[in-house]
Wavefront OBJ file of the C-alpha trace (Angstrom):
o trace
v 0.000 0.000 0.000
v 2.972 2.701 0.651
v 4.325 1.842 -2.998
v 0.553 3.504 -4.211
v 1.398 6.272 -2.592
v 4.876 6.891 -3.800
v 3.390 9.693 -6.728
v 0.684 11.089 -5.586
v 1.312 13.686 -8.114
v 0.805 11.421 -11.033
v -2.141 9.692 -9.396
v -3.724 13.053 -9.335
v -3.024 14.145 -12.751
v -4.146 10.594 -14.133
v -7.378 11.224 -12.023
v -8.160 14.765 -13.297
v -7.102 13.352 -16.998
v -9.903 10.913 -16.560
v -12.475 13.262 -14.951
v -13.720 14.845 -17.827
v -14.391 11.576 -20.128
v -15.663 10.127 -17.444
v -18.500 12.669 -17.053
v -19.266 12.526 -20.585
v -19.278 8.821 -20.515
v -21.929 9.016 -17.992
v -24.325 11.749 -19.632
v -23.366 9.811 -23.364
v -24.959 6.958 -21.610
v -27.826 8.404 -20.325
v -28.744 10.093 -23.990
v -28.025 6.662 -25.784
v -30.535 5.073 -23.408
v -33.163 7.374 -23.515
v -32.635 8.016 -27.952
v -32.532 4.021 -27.992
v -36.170 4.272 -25.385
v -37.521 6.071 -28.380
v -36.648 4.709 -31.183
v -37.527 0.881 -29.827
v -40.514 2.429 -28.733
v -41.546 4.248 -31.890
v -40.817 0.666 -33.870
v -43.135 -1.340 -31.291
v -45.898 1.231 -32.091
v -45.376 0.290 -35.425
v -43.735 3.739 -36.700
v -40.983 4.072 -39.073
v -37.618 4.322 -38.086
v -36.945 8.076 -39.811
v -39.630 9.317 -37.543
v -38.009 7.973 -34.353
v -34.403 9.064 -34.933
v -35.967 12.448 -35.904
v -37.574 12.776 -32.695
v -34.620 10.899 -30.371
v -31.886 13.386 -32.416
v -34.360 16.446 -31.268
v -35.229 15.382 -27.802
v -31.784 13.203 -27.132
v -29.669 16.578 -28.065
v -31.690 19.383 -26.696
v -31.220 17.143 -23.035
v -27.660 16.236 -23.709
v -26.770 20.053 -24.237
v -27.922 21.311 -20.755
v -26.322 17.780 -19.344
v -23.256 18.469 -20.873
v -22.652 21.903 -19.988
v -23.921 21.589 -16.425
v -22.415 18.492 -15.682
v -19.433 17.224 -18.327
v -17.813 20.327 -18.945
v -19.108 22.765 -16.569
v -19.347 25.800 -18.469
v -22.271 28.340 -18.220
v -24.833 27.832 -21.529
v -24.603 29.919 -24.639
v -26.523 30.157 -27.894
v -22.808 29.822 -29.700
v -22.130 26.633 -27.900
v -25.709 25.542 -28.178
v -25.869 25.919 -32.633
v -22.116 24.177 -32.500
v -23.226 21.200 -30.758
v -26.561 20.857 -32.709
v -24.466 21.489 -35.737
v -21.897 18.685 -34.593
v -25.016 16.264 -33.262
v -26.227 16.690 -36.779
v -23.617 14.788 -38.644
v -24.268 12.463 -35.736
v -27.797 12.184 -37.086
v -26.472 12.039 -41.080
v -24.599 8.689 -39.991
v -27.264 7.317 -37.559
v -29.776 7.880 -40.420
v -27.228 6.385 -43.153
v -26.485 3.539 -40.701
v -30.264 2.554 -39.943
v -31.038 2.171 -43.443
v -28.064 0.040 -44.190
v -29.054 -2.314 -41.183
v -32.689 -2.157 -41.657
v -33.608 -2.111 -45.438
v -30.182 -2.985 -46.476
v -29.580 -6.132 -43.857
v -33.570 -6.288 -42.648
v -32.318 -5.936 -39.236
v -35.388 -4.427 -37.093
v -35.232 -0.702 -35.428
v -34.922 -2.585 -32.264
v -31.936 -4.442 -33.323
v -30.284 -1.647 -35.296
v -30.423 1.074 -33.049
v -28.566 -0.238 -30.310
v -25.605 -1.362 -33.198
v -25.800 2.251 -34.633
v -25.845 3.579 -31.203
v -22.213 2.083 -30.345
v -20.668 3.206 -33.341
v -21.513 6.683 -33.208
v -20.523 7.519 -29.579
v -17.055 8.072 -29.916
v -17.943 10.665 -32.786
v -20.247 11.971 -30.725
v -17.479 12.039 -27.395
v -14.932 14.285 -30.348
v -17.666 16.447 -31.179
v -19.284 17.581 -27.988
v -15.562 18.332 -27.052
v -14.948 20.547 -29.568
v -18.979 22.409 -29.436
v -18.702 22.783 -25.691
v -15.424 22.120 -24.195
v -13.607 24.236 -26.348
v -11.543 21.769 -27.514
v -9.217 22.907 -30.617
v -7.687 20.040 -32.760
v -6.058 22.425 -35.451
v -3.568 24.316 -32.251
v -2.506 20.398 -31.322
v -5.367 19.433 -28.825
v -5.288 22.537 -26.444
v -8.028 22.547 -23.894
v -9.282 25.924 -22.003
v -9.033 26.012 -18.551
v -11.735 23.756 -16.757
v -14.373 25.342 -15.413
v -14.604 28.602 -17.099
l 1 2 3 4 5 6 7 8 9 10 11 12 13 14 15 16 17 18 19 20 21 22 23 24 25 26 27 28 29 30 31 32 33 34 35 36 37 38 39 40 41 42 43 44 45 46 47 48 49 50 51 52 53 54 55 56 57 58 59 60 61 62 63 64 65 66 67 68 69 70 71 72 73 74 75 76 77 78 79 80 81 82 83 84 85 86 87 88 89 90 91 92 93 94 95 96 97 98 99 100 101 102 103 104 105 106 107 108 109 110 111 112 113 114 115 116 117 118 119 120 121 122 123 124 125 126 127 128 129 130 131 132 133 134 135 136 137 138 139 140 141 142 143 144 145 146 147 148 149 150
């Protein structure tokens, strides 16, 4: 047990590295649960799947904004941040749409099924792009990150 102790330091630094993925991880989850509630329950209704991701990318990103900014980054709201991340969640919804109509009319998968599938691919697009909407994070000047908290 003394040998954990030995860097503290580092053991701090590794915790704070992890703090903020870890807080998005969490809200990411909570949005892919609730946008997979509605589209499973859409298709058990017997609507069509375009209708449901409509309505989960609308509901799913309007909740994931104030989570996200409350929560994940901790930054106050604004109307910038707000149009960047539901102009970042929108190629989100490009691919989920592309990628339920390959696994439902092109593989005959059901909503139920494909959603879920879809739903693990796109979070780690989503995880780049609510970084750069709301945590002000800037690829193009090598991955520099504002201070936390702003």
């Amino acid at each position: 047990m003394a040998q954990q102790l030995r860097f503290p330091g580092a053991a701090l630094k590794l915790v704070k590295l992890l703090a903020r993925p870890t807080r998005y991880a969490q809200i990411g989850l909570v949005c892919a649960l609730l946008n997979n509630v509605i589209v499973i329950g859409f298709d058990r209704l017997g609507m069509h799947y375009a209708l449901a991701v409509c309505v989960a990318f609308l509901s799913t990103t309007a909740i994931g904004y104030a989570l996200h900014t409350a929560y994940t980054f901790k930054v106050r709201p604004s109307w910038a941040a707000l149009l960047r991340f539901f102009g970042a969640n929108a190629s989100g919804f490009v691919i989920a749409m592309l990628l339920m109509i390959a696994l439902c009319d092109g593989l005959g998968l059901t909503p139920s099924i494909a959603m879920p599938i879809a739903t693990v691919l796109l979070f780690v697009w989503n995880y780049a792009l609510a970084n750069w909407a709301i945590g002000g994070w800037r690829p193009w000047a090598g991955g520099v990150w504002p201070a936390e908290g702003r």
